[in-house]
N, C-alpha and C positions, 0 to 999 in steps of 0.2 A: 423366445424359448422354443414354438414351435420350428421353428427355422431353422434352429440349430439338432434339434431331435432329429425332423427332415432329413438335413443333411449327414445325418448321423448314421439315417438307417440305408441311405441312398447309396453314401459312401460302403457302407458295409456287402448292399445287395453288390454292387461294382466289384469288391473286391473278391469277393465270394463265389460272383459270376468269373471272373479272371482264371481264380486259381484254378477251378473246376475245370472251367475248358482245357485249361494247362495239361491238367492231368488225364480227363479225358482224352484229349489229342497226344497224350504222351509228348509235349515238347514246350521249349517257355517261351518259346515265340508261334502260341496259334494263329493270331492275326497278324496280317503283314500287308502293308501296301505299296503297289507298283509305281518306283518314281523314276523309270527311264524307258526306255523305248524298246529295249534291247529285245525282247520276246513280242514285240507286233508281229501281226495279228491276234496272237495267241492271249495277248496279256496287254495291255494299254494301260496309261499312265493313268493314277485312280481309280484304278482297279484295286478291290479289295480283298485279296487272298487266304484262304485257309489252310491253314499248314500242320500237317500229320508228322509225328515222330516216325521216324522207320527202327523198328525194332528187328528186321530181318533185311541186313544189306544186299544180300543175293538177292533177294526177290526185287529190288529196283528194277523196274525194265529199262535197259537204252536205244537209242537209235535217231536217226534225223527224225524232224516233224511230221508227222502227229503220233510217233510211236513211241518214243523217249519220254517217260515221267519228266515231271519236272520239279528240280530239286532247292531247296533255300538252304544257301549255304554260309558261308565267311572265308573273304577270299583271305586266300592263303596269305599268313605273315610276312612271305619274302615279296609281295607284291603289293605291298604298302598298307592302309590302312587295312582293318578288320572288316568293312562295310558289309552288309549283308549282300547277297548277290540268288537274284532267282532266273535261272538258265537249265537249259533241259540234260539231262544226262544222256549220254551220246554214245560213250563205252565206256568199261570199267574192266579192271583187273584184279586178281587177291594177289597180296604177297604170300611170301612163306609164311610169315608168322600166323597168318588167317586177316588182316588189316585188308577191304575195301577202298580203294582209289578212283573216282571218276573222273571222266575228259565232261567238259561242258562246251557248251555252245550258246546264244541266244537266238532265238528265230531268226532276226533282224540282223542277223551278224553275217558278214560275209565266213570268217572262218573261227577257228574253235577257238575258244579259252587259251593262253599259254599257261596255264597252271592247268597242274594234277590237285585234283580233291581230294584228301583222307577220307575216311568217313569222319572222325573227329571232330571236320569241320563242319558236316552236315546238319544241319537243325531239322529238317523234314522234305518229306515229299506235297503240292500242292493237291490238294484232295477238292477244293471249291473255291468258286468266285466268283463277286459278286462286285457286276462295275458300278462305277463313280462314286463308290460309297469311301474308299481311298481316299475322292478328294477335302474330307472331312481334317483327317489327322495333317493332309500336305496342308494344308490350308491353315490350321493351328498351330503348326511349327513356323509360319511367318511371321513380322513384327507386328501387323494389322490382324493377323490373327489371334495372339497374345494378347494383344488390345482388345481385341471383341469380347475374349471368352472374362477379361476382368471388367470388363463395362458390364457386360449379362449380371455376372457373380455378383457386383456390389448392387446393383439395379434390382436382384431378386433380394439379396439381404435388407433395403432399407423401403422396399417394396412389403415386407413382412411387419418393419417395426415403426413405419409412420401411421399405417391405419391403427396397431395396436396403441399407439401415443394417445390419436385421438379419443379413441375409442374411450382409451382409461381417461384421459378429463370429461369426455361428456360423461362418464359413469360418477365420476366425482361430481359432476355438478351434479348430475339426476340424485343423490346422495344428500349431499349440503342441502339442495331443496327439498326433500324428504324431511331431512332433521327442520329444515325454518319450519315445516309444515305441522310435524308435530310438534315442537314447543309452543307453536303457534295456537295450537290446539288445545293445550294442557293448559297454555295460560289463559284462555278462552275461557276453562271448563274450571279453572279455579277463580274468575272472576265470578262467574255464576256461582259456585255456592259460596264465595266471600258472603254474594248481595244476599244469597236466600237466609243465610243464616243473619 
């Protein structure tokens, strides 16, 4: 039972911490981690990234290295999957309507992005980072990963309820011996006055 309270209130702190940061950081992907190359130096693989909503697209700075924010976006639908992508913003234009577009690049890249960014597709700009800590989540999206974190899980659940097993029969037996102790006792103390009377 305590196990499950435990994890009750763990799960809760977790999720509570999540949404916070969310909203705090204005955006639903605060943390993110680096799983390609493409921004070496700048960003290495397992790098663990913190990611700001931008609520004011004019104010993104662009430019080549080290002057260009660096933005997490989702590459554009006509260029295949939705994958998240973090590469620097480079230059940007407004249309008429008032809509934000950037050109991206990655450090590591010889030349730019072939897609234009909406802002649409922006999730934030990187605001902190914090290396190898990334290689936590890469490492539990593996199949040996998956493995570990359910070997840990059931290893703490039956880690909780074999001590309590025991626990509860030797309290049963400290109990049973109690009770022989005092019938033992009472029939002791009724033999005495059987004989005195």
């Amino acid at each position: 039972m305590k196990t499950v309270l435990m994890a009750a209130i763990i799960l809760g702190a977790v999720v509570s911490f999540w949404f916070g940061v969310r909203v705090a950081l204005g955006t639903q992907y605060p943390f993110f981690t680096v799983a390609s190359e493409s921004m070496v130096p700048t960003l290495n693989v397992g790098d663990l990234i913190v990611v700001q909503g931008i609520a004011n697209f004019s104010a993104v700075t662009v430019g080549l290295k080290p002057v260009g924010d660096i933005i997490v976006f989702e590459k554009p639908p006509s260029f295949g999957s939705s994958d998240l992508i973090v590469h620097r913003a480079i230059s940007k234009f407004q249309s008429s309507d008032g809509i934000w577009s950037f050109q991206t690049k990655g450090d590591n890249n010889a030349n730019a992005d072939p897609w234009t960014v909406p802002q649409s597709l922006v999730i934030g700009k990187v605001v902190g980072v914090v290396p190898y800590l990334g290689y936590v989540p890469l490492y539990i999206r593996t199949p040996l990963g998956i493995f570990v974190v359910i070997v840990l899980l059931l290893i703490v659940i039956f880690a909780e309820y074999i001590p309590t097993s025991k626990k509860q029969t030797a309290q049963a037996e400290q109990t049973a011996q109690a009770e022989q102790t005092a019938q033992a006792e009472q029939t002791a103390q009724a033999e005495q006055t059987a004989q005195k009377d």
